[in-house]
Backbone as CSV, one residue per row, in Angstrom:
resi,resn,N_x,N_y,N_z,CA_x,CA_y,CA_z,C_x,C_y,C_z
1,UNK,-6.517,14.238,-4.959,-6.770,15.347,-5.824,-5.484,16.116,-6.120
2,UNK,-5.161,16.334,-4.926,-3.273,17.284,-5.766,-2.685,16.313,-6.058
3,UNK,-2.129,14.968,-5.878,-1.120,14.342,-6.456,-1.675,14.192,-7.948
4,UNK,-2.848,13.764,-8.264,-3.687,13.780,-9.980,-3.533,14.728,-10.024
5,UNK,-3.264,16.363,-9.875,-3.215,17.844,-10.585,-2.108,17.707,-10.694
6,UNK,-0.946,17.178,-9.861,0.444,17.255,-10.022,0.877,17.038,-10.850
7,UNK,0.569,15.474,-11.411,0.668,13.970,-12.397,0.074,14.955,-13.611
8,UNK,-0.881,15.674,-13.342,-1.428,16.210,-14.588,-0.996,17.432,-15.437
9,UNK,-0.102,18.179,-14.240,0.674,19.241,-14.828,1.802,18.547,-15.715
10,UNK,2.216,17.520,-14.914,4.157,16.922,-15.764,3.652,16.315,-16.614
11,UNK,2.148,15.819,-16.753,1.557,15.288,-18.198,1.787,16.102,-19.280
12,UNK,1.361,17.501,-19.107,1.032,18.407,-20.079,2.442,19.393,-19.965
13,UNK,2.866,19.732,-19.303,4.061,20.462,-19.448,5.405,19.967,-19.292
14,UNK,5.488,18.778,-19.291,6.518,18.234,-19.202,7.594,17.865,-17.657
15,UNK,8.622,17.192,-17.683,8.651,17.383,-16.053,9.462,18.139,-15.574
16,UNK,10.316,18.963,-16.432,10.873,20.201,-15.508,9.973,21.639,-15.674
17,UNK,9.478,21.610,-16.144,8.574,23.103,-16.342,6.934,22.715,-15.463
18,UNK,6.771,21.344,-15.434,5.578,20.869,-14.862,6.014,21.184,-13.290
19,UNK,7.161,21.012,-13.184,7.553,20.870,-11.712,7.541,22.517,-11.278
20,UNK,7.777,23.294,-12.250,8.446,24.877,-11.631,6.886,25.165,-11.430
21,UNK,6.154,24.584,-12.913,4.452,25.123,-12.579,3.609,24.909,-11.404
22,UNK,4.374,23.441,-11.122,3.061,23.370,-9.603,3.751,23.999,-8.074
23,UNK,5.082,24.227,-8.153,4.906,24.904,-6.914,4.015,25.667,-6.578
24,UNK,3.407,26.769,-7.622,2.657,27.791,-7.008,1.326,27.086,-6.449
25,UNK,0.828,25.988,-7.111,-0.629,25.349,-6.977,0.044,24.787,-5.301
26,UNK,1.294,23.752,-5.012,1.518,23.463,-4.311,1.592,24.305,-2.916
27,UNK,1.703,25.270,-3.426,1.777,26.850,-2.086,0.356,26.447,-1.680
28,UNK,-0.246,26.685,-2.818,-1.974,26.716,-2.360,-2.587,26.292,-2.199
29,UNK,-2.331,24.715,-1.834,-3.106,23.425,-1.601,-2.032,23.428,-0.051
30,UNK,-1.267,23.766,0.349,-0.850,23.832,1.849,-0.897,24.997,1.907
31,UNK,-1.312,26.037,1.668,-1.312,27.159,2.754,-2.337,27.351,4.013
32,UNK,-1.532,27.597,5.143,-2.479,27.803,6.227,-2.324,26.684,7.045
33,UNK,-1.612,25.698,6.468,-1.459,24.320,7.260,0.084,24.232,8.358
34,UNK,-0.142,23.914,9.451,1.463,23.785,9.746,2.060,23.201,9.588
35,UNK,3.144,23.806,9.227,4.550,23.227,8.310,4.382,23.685,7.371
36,UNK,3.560,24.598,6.743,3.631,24.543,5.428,3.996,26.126,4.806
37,UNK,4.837,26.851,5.481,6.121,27.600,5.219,6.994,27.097,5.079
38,UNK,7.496,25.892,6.238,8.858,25.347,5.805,8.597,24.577,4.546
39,UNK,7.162,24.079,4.557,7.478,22.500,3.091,7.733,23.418,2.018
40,UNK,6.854,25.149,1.747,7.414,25.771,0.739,8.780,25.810,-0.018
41,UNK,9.203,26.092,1.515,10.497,26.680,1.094,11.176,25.734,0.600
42,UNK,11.247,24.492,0.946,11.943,23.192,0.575,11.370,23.188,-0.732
43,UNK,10.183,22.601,-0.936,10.060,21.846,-2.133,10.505,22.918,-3.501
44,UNK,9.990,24.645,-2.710,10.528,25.133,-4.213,11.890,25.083,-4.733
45,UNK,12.843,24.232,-4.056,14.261,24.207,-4.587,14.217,22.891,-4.894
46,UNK,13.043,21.784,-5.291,13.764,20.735,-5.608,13.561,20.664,-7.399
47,UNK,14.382,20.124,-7.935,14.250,20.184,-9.181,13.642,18.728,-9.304
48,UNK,13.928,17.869,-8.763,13.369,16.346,-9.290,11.496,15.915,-9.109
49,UNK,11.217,15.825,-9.809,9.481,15.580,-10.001,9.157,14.492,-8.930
50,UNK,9.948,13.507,-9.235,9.674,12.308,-8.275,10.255,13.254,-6.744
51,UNK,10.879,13.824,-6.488,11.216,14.037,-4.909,10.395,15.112,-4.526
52,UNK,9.906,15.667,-5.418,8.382,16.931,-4.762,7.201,15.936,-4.971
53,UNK,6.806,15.055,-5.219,5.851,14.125,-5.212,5.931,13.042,-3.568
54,UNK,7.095,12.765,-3.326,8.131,12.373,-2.749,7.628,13.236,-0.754
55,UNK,8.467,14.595,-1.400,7.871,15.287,0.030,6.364,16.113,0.152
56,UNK,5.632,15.718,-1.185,4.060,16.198,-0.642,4.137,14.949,0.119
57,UNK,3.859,13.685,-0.304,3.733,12.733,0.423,4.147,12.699,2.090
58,UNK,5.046,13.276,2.486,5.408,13.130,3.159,4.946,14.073,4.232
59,UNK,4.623,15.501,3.618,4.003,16.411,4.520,2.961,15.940,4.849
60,UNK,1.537,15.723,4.022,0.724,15.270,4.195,0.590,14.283,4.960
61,UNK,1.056,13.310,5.387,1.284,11.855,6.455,1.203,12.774,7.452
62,UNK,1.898,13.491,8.002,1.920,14.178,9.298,0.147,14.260,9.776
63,UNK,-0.942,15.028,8.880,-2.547,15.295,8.970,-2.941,13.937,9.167
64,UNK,-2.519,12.538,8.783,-3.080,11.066,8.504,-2.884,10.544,9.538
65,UNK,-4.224,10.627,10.481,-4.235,9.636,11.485,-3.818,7.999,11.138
66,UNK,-4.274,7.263,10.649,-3.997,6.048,10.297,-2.633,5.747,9.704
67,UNK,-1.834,6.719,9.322,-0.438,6.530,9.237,0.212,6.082,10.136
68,UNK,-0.199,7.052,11.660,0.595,6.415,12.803,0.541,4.865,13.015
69,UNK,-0.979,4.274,12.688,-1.439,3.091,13.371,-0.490,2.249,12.111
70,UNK,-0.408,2.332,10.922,0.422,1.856,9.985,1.691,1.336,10.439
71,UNK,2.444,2.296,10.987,4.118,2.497,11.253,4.199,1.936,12.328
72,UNK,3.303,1.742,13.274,3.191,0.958,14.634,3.157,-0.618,14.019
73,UNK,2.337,-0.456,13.136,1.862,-2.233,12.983,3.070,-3.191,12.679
């Protein structure tokens, strides 16, 4: 669901203004989660679409049990 709202903002607004637009959604689809002061603070300085797509991905893995069993295999 957020990576399709993400994909769907840089659809419609293009990908540097799509990108400034979803930080705020991005605040609010991790808030309350841990880590997710620091992922703020990071992702709102990245300018590249693919590398905030990049580190949602990456925050999110941390919550994904079956990631671990993945990286083991």
């Amino acid at each position: 669901m957020i990576v399709a709202h993400y994909h769907e903002m840089l659809d419609h607004y293009g990908a540097v203004t799509g990108v400034n637009m979803a930080r705020k959604h991005l605040g609010w689809y991790t808030k309350g989660l841990h880590g997710s002061a620091e992922f703020r603070n990071t992702v709102n300085f990245i300018d590249d679409h693919r590398a905030v797509l990049a580190s949602l991905a990456e925050f999110y893995a941390r919550f994904d049990p079956s990631a671990d069993r993945r990286a083991a295999a």
